[in-house]
Backbone as a ProteinNet text record, in pm:
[ID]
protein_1_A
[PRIMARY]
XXXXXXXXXXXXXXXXXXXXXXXXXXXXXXXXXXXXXXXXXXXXXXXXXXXXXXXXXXXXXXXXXXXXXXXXXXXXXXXX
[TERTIARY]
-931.1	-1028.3	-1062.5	-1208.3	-1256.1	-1232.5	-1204.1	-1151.4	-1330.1	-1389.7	-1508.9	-1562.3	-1499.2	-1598	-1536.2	-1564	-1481.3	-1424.6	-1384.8	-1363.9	-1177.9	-1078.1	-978.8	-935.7	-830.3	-772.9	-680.5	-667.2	-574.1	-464.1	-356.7	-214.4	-239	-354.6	-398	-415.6	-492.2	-503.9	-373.5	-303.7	-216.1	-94.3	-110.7	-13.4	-29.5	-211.7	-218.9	-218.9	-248.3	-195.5	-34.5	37.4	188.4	247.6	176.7	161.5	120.3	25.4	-46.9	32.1	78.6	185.4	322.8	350.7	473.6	507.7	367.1	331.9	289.1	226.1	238.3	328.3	429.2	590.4	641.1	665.2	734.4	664.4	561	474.8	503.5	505.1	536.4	674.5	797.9	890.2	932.1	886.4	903.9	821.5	752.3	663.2	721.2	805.1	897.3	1038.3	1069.7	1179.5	1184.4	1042.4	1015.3	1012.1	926.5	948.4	1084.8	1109.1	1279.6	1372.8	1349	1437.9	1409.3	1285.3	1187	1246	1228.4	1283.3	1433.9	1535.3	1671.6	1719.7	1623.5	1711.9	1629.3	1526.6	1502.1	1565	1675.7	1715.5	1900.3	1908.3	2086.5	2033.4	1929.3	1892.2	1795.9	1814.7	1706.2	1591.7	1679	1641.6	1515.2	1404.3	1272	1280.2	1334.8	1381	1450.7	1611.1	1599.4	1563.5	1459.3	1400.2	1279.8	1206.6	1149.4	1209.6	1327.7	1420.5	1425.7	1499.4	1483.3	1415.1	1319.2	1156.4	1111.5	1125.3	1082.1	1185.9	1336.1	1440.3	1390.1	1361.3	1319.3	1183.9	1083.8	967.1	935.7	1005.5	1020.9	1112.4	1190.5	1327.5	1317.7	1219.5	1254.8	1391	1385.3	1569.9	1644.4	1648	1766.6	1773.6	1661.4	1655.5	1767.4	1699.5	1708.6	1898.2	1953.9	2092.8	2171.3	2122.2	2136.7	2134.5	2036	2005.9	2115.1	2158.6	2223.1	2417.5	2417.5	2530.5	2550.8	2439.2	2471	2394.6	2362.6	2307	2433.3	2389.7	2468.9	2552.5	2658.7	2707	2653.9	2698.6	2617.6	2521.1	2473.6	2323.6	2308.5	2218.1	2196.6	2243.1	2226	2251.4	2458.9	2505	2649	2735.6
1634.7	1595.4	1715.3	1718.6	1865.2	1858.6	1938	1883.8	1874.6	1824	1824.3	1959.9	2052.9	2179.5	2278.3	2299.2	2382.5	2382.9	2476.4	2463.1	2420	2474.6	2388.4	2250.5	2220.3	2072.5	2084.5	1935.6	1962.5	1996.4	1982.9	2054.9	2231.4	2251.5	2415.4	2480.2	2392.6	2431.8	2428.7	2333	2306.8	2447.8	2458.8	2623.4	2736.1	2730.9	2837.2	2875.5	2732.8	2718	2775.2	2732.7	2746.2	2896.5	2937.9	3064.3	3177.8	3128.9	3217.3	3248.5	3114.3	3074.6	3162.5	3158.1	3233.6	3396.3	3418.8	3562.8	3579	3535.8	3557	3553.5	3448	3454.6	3600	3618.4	3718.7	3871.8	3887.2	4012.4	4054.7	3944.9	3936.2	3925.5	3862.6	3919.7	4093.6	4159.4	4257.5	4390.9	4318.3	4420.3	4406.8	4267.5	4277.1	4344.8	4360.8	4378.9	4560.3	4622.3	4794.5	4796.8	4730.1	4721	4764.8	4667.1	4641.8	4763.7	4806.8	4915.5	5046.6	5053.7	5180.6	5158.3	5052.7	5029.2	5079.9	5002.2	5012.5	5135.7	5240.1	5375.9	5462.1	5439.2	5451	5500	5387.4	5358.8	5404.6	5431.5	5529.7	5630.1	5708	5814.8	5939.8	6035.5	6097.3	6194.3	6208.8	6301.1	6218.5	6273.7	6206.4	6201.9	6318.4	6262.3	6154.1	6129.4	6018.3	5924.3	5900.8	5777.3	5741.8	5867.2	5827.7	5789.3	5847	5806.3	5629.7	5631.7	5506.3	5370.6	5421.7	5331.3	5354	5441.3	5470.3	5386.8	5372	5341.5	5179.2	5101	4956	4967.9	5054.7	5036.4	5004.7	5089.4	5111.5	4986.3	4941.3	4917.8	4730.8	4733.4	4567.3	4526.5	4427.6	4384.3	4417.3	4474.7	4556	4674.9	4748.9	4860.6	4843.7	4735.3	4702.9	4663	4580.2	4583.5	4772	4845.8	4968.5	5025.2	4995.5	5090.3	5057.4	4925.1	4853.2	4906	4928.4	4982.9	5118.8	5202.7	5359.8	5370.8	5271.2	5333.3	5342.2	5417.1	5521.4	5357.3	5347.9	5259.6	5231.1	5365.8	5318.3	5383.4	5319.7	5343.6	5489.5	5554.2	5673.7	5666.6	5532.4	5505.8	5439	5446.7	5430.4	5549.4
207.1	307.1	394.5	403.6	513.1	644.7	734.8	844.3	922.6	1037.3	1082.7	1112.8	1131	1221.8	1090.7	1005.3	892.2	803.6	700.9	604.6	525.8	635	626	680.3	595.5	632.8	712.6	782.2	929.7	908.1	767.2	784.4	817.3	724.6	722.6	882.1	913	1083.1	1159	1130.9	1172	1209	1018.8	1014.1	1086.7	1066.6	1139.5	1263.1	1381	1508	1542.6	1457.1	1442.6	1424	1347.7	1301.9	1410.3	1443.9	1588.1	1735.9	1695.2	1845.5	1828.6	1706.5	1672.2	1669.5	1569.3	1655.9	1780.4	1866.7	1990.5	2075.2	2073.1	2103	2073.4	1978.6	1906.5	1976.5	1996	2037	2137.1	2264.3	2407.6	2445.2	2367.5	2344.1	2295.1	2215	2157.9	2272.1	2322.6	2446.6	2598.1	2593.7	2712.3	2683.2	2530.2	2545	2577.6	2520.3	2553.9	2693.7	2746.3	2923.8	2981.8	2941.4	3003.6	2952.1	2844	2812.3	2862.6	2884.2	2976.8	3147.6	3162.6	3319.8	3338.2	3229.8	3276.8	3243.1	3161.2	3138.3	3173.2	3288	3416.6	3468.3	3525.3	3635.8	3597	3472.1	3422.9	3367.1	3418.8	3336.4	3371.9	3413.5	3477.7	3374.1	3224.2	3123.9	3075.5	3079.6	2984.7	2839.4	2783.8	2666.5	2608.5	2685.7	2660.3	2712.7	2736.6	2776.4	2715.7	2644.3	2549.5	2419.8	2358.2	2277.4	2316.2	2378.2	2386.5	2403.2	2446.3	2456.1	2290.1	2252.6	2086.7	1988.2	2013.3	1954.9	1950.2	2074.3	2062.9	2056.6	2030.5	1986.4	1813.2	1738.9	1611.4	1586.2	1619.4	1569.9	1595.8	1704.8	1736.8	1840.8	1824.8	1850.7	1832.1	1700.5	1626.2	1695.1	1726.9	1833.9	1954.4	2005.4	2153.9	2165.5	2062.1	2045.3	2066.1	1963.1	1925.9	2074.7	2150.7	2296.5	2340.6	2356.5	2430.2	2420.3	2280.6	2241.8	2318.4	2330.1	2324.2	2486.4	2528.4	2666.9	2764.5	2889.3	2979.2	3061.2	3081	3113.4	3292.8	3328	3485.3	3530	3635.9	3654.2	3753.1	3799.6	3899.8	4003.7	4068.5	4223.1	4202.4	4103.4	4065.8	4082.8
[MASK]
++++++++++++++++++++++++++++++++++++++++++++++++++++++++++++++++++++++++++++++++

């Protein structure tokens, strides 16, 4: 059955609503999680290198990055 305004059917729409939502979740997650890693080694870190290292490490890398930063970043912060 055609759905009224187009050429897929409503499970199809359906997916792709689902689909859209999921990548968008996932994007805004993955762009908060560079934020946050740019901010906090910031704030344990005065070297620009690494801090682009590390904004690059969870840029490339995802989550799996962002674990990885998490492992090897400076335990305390500047003002510590």
């Amino acid at each position: 059955m055609l759905a009224l305004w187009g050429p897929f059917s409503d499970w199809e729409e359906v997916t792709m609503l689902i689909v859209a939502l999921a990548a968008s979740y996932w994007a805004i997650l993955w762009l908060s999680a560079v934020i946050w890693t740019y901010r906090d080694m910031r704030d344990r870190g005065s070297d620009a290198l690494s801090q682009a290292v590390a904004v690059l490490l969870v840029l490339v890398f995802n989550l799996p990055g962002l674990v990885l930063y998490l492992i090897l970043r400076p335990h305390e912060t500047l003002a510590e």
